[in-house]
DRENDO-1510 file (C-alpha; in Angstrom, 1 decimal, always signed):
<recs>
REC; n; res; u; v; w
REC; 1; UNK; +8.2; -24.0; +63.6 .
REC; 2; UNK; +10.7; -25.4; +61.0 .
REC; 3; UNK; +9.5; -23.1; +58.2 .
REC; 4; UNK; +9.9; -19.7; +61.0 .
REC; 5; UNK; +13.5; -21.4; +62.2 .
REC; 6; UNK; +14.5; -21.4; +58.4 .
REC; 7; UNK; +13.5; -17.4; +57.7 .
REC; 8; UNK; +15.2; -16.5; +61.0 .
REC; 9; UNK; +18.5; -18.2; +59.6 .
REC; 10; UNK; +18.3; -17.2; +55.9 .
REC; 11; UNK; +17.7; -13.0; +57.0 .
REC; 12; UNK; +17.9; -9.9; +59.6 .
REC; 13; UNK; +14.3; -9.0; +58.7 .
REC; 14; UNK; +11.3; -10.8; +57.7 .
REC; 15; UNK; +7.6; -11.8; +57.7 .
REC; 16; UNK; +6.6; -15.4; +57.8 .
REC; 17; UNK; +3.2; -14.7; +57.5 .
REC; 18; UNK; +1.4; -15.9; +54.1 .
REC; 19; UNK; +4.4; -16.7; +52.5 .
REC; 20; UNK; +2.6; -18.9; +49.8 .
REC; 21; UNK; +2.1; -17.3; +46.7 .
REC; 22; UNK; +3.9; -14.0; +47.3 .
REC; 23; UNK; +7.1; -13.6; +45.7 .
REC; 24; UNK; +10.3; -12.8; +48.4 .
REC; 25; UNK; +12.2; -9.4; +48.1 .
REC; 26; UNK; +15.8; -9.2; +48.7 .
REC; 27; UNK; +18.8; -6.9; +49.0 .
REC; 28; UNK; +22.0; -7.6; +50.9 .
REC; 29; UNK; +24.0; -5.0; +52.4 .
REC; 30; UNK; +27.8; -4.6; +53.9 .
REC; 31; UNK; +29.4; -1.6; +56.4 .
REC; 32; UNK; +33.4; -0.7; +57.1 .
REC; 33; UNK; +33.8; -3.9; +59.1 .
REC; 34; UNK; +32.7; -6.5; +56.5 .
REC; 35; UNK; +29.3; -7.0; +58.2 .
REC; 36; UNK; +26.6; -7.8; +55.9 .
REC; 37; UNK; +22.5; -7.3; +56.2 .
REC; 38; UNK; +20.4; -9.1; +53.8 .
REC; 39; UNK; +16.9; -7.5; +54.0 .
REC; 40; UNK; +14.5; -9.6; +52.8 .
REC; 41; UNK; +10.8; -9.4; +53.0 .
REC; 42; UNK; +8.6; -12.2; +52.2 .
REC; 43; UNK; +4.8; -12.2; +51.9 .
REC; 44; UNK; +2.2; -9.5; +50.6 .
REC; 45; UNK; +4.1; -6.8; +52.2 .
REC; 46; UNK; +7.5; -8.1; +51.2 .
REC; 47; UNK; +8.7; -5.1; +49.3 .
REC; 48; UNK; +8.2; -2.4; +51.0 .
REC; 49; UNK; +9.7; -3.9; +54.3 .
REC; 50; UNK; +12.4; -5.0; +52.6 .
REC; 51; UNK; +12.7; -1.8; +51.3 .
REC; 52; UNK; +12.4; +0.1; +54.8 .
REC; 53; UNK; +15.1; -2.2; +55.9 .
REC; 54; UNK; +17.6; -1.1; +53.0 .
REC; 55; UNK; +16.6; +2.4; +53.8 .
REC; 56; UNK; +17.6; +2.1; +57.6 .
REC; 57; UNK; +20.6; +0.2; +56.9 .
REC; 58; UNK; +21.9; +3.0; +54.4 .
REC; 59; UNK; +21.5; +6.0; +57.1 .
REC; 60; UNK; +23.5; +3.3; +59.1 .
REC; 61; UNK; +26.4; +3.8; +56.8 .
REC; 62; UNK; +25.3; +0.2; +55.1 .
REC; 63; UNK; +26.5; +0.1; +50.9 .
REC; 64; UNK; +24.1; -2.2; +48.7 .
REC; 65; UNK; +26.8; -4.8; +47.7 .
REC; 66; UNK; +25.8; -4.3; +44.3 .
REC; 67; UNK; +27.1; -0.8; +44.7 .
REC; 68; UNK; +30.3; -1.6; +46.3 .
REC; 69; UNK; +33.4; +0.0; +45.2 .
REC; 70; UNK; +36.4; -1.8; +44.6 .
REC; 71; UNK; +40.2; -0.4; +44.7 .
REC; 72; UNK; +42.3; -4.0; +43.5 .
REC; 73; UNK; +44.3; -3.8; +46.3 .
REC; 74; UNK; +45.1; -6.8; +48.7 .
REC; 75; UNK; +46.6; -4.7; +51.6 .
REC; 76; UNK; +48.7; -7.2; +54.5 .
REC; 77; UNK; +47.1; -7.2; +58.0 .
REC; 78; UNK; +49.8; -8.7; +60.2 .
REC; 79; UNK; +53.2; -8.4; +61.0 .
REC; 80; UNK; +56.0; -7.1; +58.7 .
REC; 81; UNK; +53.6; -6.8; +55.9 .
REC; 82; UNK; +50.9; -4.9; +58.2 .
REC; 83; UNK; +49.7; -2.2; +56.3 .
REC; 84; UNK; +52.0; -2.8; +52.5 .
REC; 85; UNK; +50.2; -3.5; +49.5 .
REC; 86; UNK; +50.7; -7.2; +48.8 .
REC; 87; UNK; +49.2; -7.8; +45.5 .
REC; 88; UNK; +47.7; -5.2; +42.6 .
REC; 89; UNK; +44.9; -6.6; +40.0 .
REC; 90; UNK; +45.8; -5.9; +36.7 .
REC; 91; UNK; +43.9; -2.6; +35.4 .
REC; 92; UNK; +42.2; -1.9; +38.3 .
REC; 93; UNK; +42.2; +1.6; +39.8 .
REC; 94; UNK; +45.3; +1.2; +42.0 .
REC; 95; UNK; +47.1; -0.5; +39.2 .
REC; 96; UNK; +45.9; +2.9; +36.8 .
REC; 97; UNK; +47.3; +5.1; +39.9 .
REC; 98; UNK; +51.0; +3.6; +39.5 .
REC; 99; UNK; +50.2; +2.3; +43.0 .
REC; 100; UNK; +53.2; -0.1; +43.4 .
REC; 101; UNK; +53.5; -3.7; +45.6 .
REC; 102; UNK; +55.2; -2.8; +48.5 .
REC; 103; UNK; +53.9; +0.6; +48.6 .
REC; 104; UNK; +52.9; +1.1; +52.5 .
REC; 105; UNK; +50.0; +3.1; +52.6 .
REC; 106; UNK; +50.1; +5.7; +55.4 .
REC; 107; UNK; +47.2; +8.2; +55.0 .
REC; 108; UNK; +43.6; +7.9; +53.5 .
REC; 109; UNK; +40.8; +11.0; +52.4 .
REC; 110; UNK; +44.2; +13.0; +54.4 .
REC; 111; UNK; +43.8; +11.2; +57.6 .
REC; 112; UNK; +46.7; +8.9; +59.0 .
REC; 113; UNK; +46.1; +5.2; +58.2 .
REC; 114; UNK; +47.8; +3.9; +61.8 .
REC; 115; UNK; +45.3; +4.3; +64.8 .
REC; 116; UNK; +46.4; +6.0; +67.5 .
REC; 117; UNK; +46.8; +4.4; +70.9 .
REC; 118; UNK; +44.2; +6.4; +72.0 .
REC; 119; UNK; +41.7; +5.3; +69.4 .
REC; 120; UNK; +42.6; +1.7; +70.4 .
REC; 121; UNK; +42.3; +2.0; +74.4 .
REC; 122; UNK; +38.4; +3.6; +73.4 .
REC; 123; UNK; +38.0; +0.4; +70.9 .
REC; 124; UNK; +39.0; -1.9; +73.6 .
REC; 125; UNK; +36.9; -0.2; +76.5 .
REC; 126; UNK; +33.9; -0.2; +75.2 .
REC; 127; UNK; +31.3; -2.5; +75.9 .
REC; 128; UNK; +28.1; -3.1; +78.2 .
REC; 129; UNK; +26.8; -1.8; +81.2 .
REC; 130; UNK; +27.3; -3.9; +84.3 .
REC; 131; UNK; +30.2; -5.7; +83.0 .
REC; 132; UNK; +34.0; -5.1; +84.9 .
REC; 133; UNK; +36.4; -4.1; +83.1 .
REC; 134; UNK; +40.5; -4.7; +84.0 .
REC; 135; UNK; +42.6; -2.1; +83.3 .
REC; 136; UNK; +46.7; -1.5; +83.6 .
REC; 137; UNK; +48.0; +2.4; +84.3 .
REC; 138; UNK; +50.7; +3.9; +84.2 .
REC; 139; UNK; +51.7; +6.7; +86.3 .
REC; 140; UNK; +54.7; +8.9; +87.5 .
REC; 141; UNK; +56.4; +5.5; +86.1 .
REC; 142; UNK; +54.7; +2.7; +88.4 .
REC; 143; UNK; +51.7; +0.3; +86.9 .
REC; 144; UNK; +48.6; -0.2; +88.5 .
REC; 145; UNK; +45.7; -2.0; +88.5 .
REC; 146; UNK; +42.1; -1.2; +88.1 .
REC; 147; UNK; +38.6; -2.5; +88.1 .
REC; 148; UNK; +35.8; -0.6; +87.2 .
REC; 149; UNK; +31.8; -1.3; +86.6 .
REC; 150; UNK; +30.7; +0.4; +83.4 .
REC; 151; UNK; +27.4; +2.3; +84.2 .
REC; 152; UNK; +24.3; +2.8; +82.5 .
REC; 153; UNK; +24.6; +5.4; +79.4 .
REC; 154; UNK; +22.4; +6.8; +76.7 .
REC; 155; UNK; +23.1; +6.0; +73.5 .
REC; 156; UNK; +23.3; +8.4; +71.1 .
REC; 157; UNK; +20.4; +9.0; +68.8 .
REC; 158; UNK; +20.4; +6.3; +65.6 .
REC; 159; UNK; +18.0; +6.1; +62.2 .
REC; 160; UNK; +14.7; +6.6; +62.5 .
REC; 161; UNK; +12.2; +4.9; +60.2 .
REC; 162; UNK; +8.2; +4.6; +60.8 .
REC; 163; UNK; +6.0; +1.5; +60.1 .
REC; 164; UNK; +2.8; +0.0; +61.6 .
REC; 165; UNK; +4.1; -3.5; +61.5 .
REC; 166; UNK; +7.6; -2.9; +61.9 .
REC; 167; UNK; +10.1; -3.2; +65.0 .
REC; 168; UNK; +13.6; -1.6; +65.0 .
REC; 169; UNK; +16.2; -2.2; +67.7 .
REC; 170; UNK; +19.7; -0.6; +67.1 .
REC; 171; UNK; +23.3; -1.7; +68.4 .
REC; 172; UNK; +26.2; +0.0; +68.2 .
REC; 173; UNK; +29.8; -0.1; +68.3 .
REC; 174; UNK; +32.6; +2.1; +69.6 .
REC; 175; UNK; +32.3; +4.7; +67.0 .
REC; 176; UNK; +28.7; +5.2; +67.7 .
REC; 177; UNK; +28.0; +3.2; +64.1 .
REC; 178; UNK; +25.0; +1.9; +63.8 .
REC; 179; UNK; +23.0; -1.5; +63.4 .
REC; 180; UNK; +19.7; -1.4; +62.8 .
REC; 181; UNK; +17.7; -4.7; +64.2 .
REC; 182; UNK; +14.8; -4.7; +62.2 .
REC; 183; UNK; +11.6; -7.4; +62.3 .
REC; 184; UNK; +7.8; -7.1; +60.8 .
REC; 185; UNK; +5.2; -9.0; +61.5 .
REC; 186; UNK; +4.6; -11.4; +64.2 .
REC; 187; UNK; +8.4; -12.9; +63.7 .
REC; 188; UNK; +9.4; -9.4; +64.4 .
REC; 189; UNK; +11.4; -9.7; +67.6 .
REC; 190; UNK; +12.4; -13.4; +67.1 .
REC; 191; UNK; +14.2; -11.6; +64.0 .
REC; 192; UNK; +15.4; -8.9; +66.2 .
REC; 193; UNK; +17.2; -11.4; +68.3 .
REC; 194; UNK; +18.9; -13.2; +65.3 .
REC; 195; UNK; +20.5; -9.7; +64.1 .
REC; 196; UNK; +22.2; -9.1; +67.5 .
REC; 197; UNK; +23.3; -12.7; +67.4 .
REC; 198; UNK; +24.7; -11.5; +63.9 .
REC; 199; UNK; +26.6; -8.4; +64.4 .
REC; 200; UNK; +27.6; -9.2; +68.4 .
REC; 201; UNK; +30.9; -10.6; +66.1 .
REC; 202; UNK; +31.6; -7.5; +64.8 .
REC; 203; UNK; +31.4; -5.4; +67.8 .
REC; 204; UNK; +27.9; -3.9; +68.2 .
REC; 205; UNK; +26.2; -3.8; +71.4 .
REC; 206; UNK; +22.6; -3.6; +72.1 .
REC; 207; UNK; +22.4; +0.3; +71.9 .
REC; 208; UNK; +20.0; +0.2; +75.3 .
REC; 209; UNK; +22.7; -1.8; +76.9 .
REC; 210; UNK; +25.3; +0.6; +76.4 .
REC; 211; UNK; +27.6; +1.0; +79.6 .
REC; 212; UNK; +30.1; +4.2; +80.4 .
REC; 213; UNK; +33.4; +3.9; +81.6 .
REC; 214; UNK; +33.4; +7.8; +82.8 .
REC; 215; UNK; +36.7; +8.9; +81.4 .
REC; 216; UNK; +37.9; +9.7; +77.9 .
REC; 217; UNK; +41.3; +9.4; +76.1 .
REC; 218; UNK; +43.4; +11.3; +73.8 .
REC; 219; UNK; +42.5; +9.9; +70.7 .
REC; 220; UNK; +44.8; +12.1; +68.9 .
REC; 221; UNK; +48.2; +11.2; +71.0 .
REC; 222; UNK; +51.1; +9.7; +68.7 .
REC; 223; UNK; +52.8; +7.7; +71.3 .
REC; 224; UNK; +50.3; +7.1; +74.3 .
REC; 225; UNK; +46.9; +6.5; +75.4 .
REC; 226; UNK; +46.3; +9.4; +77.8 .
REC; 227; UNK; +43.4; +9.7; +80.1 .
REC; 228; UNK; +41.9; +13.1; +79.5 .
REC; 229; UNK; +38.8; +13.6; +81.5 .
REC; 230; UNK; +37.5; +11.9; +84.4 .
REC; 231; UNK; +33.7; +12.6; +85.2 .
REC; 232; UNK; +33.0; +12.4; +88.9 .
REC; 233; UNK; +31.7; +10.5; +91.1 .
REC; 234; UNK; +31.7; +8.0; +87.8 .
REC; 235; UNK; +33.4; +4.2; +87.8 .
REC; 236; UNK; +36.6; +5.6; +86.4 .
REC; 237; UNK; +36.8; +8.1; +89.7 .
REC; 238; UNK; +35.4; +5.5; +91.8 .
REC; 239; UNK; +38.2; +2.7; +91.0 .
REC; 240; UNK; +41.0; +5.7; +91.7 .
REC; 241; UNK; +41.8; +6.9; +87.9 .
REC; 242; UNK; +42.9; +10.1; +87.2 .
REC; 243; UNK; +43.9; +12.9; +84.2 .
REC; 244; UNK; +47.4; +11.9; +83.0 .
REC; 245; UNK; +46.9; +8.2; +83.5 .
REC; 246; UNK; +48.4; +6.3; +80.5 .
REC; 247; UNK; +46.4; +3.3; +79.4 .
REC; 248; UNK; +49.0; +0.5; +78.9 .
REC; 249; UNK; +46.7; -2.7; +78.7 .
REC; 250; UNK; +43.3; -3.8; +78.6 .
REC; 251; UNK; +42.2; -7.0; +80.0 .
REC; 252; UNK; +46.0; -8.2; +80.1 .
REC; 253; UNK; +46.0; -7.0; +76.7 .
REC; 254; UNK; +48.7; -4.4; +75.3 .
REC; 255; UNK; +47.0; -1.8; +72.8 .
REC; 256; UNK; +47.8; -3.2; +69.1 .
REC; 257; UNK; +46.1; -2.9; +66.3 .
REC; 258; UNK; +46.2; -3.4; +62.4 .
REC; 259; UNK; +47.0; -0.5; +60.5 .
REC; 260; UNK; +45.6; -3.1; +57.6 .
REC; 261; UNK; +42.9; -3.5; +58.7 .
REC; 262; UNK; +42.4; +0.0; +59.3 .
REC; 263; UNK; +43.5; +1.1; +55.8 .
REC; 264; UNK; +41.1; -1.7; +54.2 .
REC; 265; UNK; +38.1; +0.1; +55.9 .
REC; 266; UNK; +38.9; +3.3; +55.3 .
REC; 267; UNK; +38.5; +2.4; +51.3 .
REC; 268; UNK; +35.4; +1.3; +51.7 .
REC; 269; UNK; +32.8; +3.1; +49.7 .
REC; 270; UNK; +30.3; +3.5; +46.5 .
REC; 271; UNK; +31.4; +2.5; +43.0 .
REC; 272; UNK; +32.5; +6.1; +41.2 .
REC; 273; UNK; +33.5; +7.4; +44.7 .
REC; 274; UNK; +37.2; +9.2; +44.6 .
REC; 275; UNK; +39.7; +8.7; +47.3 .
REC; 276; UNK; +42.9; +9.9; +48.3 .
REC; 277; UNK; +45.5; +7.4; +49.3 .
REC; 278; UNK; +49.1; +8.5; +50.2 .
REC; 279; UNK; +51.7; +5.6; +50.0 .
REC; 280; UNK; +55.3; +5.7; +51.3 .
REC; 281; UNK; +57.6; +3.9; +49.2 .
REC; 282; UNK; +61.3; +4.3; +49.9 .
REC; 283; UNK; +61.8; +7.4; +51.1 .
REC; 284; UNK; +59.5; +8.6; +49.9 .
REC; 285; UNK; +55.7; +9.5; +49.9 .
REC; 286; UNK; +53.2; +9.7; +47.2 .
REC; 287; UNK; +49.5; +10.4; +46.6 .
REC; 288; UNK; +47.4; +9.4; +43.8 .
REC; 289; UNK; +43.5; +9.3; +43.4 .
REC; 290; UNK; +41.4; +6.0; +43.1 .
REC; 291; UNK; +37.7; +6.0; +41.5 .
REC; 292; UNK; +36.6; +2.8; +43.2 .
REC; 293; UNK; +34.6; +0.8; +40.7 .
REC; 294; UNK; +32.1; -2.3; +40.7 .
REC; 295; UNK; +33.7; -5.5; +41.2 .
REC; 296; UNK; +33.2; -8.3; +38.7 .
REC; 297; UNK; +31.6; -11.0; +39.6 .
REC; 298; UNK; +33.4; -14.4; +40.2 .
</recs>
């Protein structure tokens, strides 16, 4: 019991099984949100689940660390410094850009760096089926109140992989992102369990425990979370929302988020990939190019 406690803690996949005198194969893998998956396989079919797991992880949206790109920026998350560049590593790619501290970067790949009040109210929403959820509307200038049961919802389909020996249980997050619980052998679903314990943190839900509000927002609205769409007879309906309804808190919660945070994600990507950053400083704006490059190791 020990030895199968210590595998379940030290990876996502596994096999326990005839673990003496076969080697262990390991590969350790991040996404957007800074959550990593170290496939490992151990025993006489150690390689190739380990290498079924990096596969699945990949379609995922999953970089090998050892293939992680790497800008030199340390970008501020909070307060007055949400979103400025705080610090530049000598020679790196933002440094070889003329990218400045203090530059406040305001659009990535072309896209605005700032999420949208919309984009937060779906971020904050989201979640599992059976659970209540507390929001505060506003309309024609008064606030309500309302309470709504998320029902059951399909998720949408994730990566597929095949294997005799090999169990694969996906969660998901509000952008329909995928992470693929993966387990082999007869530790498979104790394995399973560990991943969901391990990416619950970053939030992923068990994709077969996905629950539906019934309405959509704006995601594209400047200034206000605006209810778009209200499906019938749904839990959004049934708790008395409507088109036009402007999301003003969740769960007590006003909608805020880190444009930092955003713009740190949004430079994620592969050594040798190219992206577009636009920066305001001043005044004024300015775009440059970054090839992210490997990271040296500390």
């Amino acid at each position: 019991m020990t030895r199968l406690r210590d595998c379940f803690a030290a990876a996502l996949l596994l096999t326990c099984a005839g673990t003496q005198g076969f080697g262990q194969f390991k590969t350790d893998l991040v996404n957007q949100q800074g959550a990593t998956a170290p496939c490992v396989g151990i025993g006489p079919i150690g390689g190739p689940v380990a290498k079924k797991c990096v596969d699945l992880f990949q379609q995922a949206g999953f970089i090998r660390q050892d293939e992680l790109g790497w800008s030199g920026l340390t970008i501020g998350t909070s307060g007055k410094d949400d979103g400025a560049i705080l610090a530049i590593v000598m020679q790196s790619p933002a440094a070889n850009a003329g990218l400045e501290v203090g530059d406040v970067i305001t659009a990535v790949a072309g896209k605005p760096v700032k999420p949208t009040p919309g984009m937060i109210a779906a971020r904050a929403v989201f979640g599992q089926r059976g659970e209540t959820l507390h929001l505060t509307v506003k309309r024609s200038g008064s606030e309500l109140q309302a309470s709504l049961l998320r029902a059951p919802q399909n998720a949408p389909q994730g990566p597929k992989i095949s294997g005799m020996f090999t169990t694969v249980k996906p969660m998901i997050n509000w952008q329909s992102q995928f992470a693929p619980c993966m387990g082999a052998g007869p530790a498979a679903m104790a394995a399973v369990e560990f991943c969901y314990k391990h990416f619950k943190p970053y939030g992923f839900i068990k994709a077969g425990e996905l629950g539906s509000t019934g309405f959509q927002v704006d995601l594209a609205g400047e200034r206000k979370a605006v209810v778009s769409t209200v499906e019938p007879d749904s839990p959004a309906a049934r708790a008395g929302m409507a088109p036009g309804d402007e999301i003003v808190a969740v769960e007590g919660q006003p909608l805020t988020a880190s444009t930092g945070e955003a713009a740190n994600e949004k430079l994620f990507g592969k050594a040798g990939d190219r992206i577009q950053v636009t920066v305001r400083r001043g005044k004024t704006e300015k775009s440059v190019e970054l090839t992210l490059v490997p990271k040296a190791k500390e």
